[in-house]
N, C-alpha and C positions, 0 to 999 in steps of 0.2 A: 532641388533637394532641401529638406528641410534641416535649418539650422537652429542648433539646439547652442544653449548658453552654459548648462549643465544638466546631468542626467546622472540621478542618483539610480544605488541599484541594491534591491535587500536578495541577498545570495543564498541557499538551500543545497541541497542535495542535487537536485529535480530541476526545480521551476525558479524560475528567477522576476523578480518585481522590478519594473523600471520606470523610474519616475524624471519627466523631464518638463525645463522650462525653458521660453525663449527667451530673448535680448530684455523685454518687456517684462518677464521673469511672471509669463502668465505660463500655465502648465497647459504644456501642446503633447504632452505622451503620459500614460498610464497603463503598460499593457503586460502580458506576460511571457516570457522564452523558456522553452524547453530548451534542458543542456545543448542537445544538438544545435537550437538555431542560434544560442548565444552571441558566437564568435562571429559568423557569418552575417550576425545583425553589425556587429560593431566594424566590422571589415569593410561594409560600402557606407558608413561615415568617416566625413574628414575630422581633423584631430580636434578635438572634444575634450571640454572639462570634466571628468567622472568620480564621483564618490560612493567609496562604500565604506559601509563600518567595518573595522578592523574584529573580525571574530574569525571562526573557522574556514579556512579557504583562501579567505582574503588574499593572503601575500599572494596564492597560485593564482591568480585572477588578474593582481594588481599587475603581473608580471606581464602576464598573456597579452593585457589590455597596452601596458607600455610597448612593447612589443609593436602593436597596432599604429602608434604614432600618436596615443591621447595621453592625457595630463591626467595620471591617475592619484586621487589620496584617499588616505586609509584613517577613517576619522574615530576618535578614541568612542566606546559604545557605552561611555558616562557622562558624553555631552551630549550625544543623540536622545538618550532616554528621556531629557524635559519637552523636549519638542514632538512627542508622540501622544497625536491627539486619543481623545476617545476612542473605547471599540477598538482594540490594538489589534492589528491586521498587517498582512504583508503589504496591503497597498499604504496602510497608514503609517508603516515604517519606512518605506522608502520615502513617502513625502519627508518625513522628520529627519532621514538624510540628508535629502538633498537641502532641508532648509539648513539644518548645520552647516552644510557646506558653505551655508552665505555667509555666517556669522565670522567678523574677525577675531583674530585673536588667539581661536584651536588650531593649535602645532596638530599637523598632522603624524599618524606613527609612520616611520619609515620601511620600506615592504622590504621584505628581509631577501635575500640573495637564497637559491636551493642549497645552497652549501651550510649558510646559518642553519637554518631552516633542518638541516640535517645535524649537525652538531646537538641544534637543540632537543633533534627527537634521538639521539642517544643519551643523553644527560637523560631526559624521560623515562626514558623504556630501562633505564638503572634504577632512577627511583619506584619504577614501579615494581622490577624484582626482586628491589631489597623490600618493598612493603610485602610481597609476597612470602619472603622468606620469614620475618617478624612476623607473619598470621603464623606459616607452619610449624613456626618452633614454637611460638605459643600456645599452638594445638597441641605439638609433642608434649610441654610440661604439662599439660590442664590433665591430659589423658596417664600422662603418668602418674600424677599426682592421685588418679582416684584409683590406679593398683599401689599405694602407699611408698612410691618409685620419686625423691626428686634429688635435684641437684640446686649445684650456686648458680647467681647468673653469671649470664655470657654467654654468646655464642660458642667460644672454647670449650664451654662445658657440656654443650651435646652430644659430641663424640662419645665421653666419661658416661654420657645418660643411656645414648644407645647400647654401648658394652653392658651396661648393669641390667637392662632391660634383657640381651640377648642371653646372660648368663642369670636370670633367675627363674628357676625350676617350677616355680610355681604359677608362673603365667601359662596360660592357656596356648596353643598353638597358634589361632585365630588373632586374638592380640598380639603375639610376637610378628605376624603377617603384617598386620595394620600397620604399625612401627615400622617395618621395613619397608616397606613402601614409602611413611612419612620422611626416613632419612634418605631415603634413595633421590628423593625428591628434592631433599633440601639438598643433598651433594650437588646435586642438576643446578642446581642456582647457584650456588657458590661459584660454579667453573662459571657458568654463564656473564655473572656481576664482574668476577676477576677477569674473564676477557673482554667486556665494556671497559672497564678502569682502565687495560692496555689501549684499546683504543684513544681513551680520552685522553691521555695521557701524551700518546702521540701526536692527536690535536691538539691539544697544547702546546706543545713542542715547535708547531709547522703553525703555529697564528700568533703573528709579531704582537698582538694587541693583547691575545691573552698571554702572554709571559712577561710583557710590561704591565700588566696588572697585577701580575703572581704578585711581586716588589713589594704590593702596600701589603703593611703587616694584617695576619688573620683572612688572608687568601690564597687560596693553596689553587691546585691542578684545574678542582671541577666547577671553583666558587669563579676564580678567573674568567674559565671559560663560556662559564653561563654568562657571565657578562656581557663577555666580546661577541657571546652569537647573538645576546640582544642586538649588540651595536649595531647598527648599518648608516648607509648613508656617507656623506664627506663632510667639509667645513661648509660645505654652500650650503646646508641645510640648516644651518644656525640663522636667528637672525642677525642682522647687518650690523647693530651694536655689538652685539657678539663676537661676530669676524673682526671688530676694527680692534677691540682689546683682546683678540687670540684664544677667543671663545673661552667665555668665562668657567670655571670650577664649579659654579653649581651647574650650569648647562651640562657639561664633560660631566659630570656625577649622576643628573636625570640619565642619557642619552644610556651609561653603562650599569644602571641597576643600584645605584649606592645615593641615594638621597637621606638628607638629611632627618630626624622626624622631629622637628621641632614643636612647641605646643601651639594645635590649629593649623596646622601645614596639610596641605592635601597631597594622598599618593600622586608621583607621577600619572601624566594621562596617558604618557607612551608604553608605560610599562603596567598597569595596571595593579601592582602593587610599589610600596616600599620596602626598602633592604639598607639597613646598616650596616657599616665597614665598622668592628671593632678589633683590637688586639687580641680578644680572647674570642672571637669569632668563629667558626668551625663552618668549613665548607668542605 
């Protein structure tokens, strides 16, 4: 059986790119799998170095694949990008994997647990229906504003909009239709956002890491939480200086979303952005 040194892998929908090199780190595999043979490929290899860039999927993969008995990391897809030659291709992204993968120094991102991984897709799917809701009411005022119809801001004050709209005589039926629908709608979101908020709120509650995050000032319920579902991993994932002085405050600060932005400092690579912690902060 052939042994492989590392075998990078550029991941899709569909079709999967696998790029491998031997001991001699000459490239003895370039080929392609359908979803279907993925797992059934990697099932009669023994335990194997594998990299892929941390994008969509990734963790479910990273997990499958540990799972399997191989050394999976998940490499940041801002250090891959210079190593992708010419003619960008899926064969030409998995080489540029797997060469990152050589390179020292890239902390790999840590593959997040199903349970992060779901925390973080309710924090999502709230941000998405509050943006939803700021389109709709935005629509409500533009549209009432062109039958000579407004109010203050706030969302408190749509209620106050809807009533003046239902109670003036001289709007058309068609229009008072339209309106009704647009508040029925925004009601729909309201319940929807307020029973996310209870959830999150009791995920808060039940994860020791985000309620000792709550503590630092200008972090509340959701800013915590987004945090901790970043976090994964334990203290073996630090480097070894790290571990010996109790893993340092900026390390602890990349790992949970709150890096510093000092002038010329680069975003974390595990996170893909930065986030400051201030007193007047609103999460």
């Amino acid at each position: 059986m052939t042994q492989y040194k590392r075998i990078a892998i550029d991941t899709s929908k569909a079709v999967f790119t696998l790029h491998g090199i031997d001991h001699q780190d000459r490239v003895i595999l370039q080929r392609n799998l359908r979803r279907a043979q993925f797992l059934p490929f990697f099932e009669k290899l023994p335990p194997t170095e594998i990299v892929l860039e941390a994008c969509g999927g990734a963790h479910h993969w990273g997990r499958e694949l540990t799972a399997l008995g191989h050394s999976v990391r998940l490499l940041p897809p801002q250090y891959v990008k210079p190593f992708v030659k010419r003619g960008k291709n899926d064969r030409n992204d998995a080489g540029a994997i797997c060469e990152t993968g050589a390179r020292p120094g890239i902390h790999p991102v840590p593959i997040k647990t199903v349970e992060q991984q779901a925390q973080g897709m309710m924090l999502k799917v709230r941000e998405t229906l509050i943006g939803q809701r700021t389109a709709l009411s935005n629509t409500l005022r533009g549209l009432a504003a062109e039958f000579g119809i407004t109010t203050a801001k706030g969302l408190g004050r749509l209620a106050e909009l809807l009533a003046t709209i239902a109670a003036d005589p001289a709007l058309p039926v068609e229009a008072k239709d339209s309106f009704i629908i647009l508040g029925e709608q925004l009601g729909r979101l309201d319940e929807q956002i307020k029973m996310l908020e209870k959830k999150v709120a009791a995920a808060h509650k039940a994860n020791p890491l985000s309620t000792r995050l709550a503590t630092i000032p200008g972090l509340a319920a959701i800013g915590s939480l987004s945090r901790g579902s970043l976090a994964s991993g334990s203290v073996a994932d630090f480097r070894p200086a790290e571990r010996v002085h109790g893993c340092s405050g900026r390390a602890q600060a990349r790992r949970r979303g709150a890096v510093s932005t000092l002038p010329g400092a680069h975003p974390d690579a595990r996170l893909g952005e930065r986030s400051v912690i201030t007193p007047s902060a609103r999460s």
